[in-house]
VMD Tcl script that draws the C-alpha trace (Angstrom):
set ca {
  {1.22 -11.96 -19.46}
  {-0.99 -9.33 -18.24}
  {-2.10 -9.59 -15.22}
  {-4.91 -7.37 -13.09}
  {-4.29 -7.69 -9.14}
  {-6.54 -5.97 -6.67}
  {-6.04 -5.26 -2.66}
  {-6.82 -3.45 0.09}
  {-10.33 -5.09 1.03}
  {-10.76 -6.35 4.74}
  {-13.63 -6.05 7.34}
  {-14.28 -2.04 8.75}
  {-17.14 -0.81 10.43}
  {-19.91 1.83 9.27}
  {-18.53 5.30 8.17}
  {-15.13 3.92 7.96}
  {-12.88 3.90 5.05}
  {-10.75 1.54 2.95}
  {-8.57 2.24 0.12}
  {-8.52 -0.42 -3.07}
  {-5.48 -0.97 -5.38}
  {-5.68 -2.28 -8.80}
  {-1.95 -2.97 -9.87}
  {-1.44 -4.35 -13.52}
  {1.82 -5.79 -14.40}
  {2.84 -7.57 -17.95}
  {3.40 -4.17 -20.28}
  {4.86 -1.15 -19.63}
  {2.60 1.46 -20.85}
  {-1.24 1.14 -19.89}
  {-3.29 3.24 -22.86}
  {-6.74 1.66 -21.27}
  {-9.40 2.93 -19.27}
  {-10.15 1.08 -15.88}
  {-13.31 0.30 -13.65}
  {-14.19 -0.94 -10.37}
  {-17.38 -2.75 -10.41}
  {-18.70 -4.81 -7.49}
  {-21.01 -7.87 -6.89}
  {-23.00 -8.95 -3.50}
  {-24.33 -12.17 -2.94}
  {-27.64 -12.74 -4.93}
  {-27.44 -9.64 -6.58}
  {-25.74 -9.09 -10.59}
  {-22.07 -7.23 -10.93}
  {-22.67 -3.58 -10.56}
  {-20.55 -0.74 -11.84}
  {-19.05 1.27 -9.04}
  {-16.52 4.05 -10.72}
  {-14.75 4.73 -14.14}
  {-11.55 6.63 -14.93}
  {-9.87 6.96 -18.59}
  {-6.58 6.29 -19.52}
  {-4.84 9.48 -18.79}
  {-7.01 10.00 -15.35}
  {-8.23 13.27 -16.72}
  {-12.20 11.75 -16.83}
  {-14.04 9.94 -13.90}
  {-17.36 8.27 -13.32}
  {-19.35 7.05 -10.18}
  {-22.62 5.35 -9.47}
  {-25.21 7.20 -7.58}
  {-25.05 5.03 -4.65}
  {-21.31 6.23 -4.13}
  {-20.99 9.41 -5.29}
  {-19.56 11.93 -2.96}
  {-18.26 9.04 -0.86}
  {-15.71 7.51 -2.87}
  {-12.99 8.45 -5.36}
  {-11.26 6.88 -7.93}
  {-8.04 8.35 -9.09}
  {-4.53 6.54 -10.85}
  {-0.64 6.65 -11.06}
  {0.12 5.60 -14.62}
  {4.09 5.67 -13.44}
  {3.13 2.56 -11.28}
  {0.08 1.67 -13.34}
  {-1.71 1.35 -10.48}
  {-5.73 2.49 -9.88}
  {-7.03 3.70 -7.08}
  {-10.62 3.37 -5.32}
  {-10.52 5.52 -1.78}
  {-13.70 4.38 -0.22}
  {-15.24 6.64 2.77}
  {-17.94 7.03 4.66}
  {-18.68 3.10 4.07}
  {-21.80 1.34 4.22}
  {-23.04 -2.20 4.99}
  {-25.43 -2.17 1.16}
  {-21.00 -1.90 0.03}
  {-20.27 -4.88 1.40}
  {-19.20 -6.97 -2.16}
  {-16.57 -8.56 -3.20}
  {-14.56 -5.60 -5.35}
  {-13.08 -5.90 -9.05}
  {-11.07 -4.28 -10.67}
  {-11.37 -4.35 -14.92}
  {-9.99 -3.08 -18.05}
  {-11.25 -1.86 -21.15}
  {-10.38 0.26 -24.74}
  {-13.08 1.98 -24.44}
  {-12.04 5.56 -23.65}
  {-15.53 6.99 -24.06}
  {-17.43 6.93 -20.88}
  {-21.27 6.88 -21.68}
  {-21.22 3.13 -21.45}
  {-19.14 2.40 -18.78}
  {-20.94 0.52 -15.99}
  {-21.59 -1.92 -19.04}
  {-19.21 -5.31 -17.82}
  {-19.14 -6.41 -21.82}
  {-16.97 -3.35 -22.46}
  {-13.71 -4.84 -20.18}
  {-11.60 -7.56 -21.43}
  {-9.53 -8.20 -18.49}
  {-10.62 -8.64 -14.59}
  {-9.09 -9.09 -11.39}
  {-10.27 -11.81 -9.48}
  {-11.39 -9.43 -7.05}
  {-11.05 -8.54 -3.28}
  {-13.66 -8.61 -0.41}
  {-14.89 -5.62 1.36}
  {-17.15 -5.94 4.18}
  {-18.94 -3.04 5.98}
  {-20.32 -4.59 9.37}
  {-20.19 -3.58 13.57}
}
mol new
graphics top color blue
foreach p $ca { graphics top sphere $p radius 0.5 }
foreach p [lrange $ca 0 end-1] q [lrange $ca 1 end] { graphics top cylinder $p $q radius 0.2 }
display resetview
């Protein structure tokens, strides 16, 4: 059974940094692109970074870009989401989704994943 598991959230102060894991386990091979997309209280899920299957093509929302980076190991089918120069609009909690899509255009759209983590919290506060 496939399974989508993500980690690395905790508490860290302004301009810190945390690093996210999304490990999937249940198949051996992982042909599907991946995308962390995050939700705050009161507010709808937002689409934070894309990366297709081979790792070869990324995306970022504006809010992030130049502050985090998504990258992934296929050997331990793991995806990445290094997270710098944090912010306290990041706090959310974080997931972590899959999809077949391996066009990008329409990938901060959350109907395009079939499979989600149940997410991890990340908290940006002094």
């Amino acid at each position: 059974q496939l399974q989508l598991v993500e980690s690395g959230g905790g508490l860290v102060q302004p301009g810190g940094s945390l690093q996210l894991s999304c490990a999937a386990s249940g198949f051996t091979l992982d042909y599907y692109s991946r995308g962390w997309f995050r939700q705050a209280p009161g507010k709808g899920r937002e689409g934070v970074s894309w990366i297709s299957s081979s790792g070869g093509n990324t995306n970022y929302a504006d809010s992030v870009k130049g502050r985090f980076t998504i990258s992934r190991d296929n050997a331990k089918n793991t995806v990445y989401l290094q997270m710098n120069s944090l912010k306290p609009e990041d706090t959310a909690v974080y997931y972590c989704a899959r999809s077949r899509v391996h066009d990008g255009r329409l990938w901060q759209w959350p109907g395009l994943y079939g499979d989600w983590g149940q997410g991890t919290q990340v908290t940006v506060s002094s």
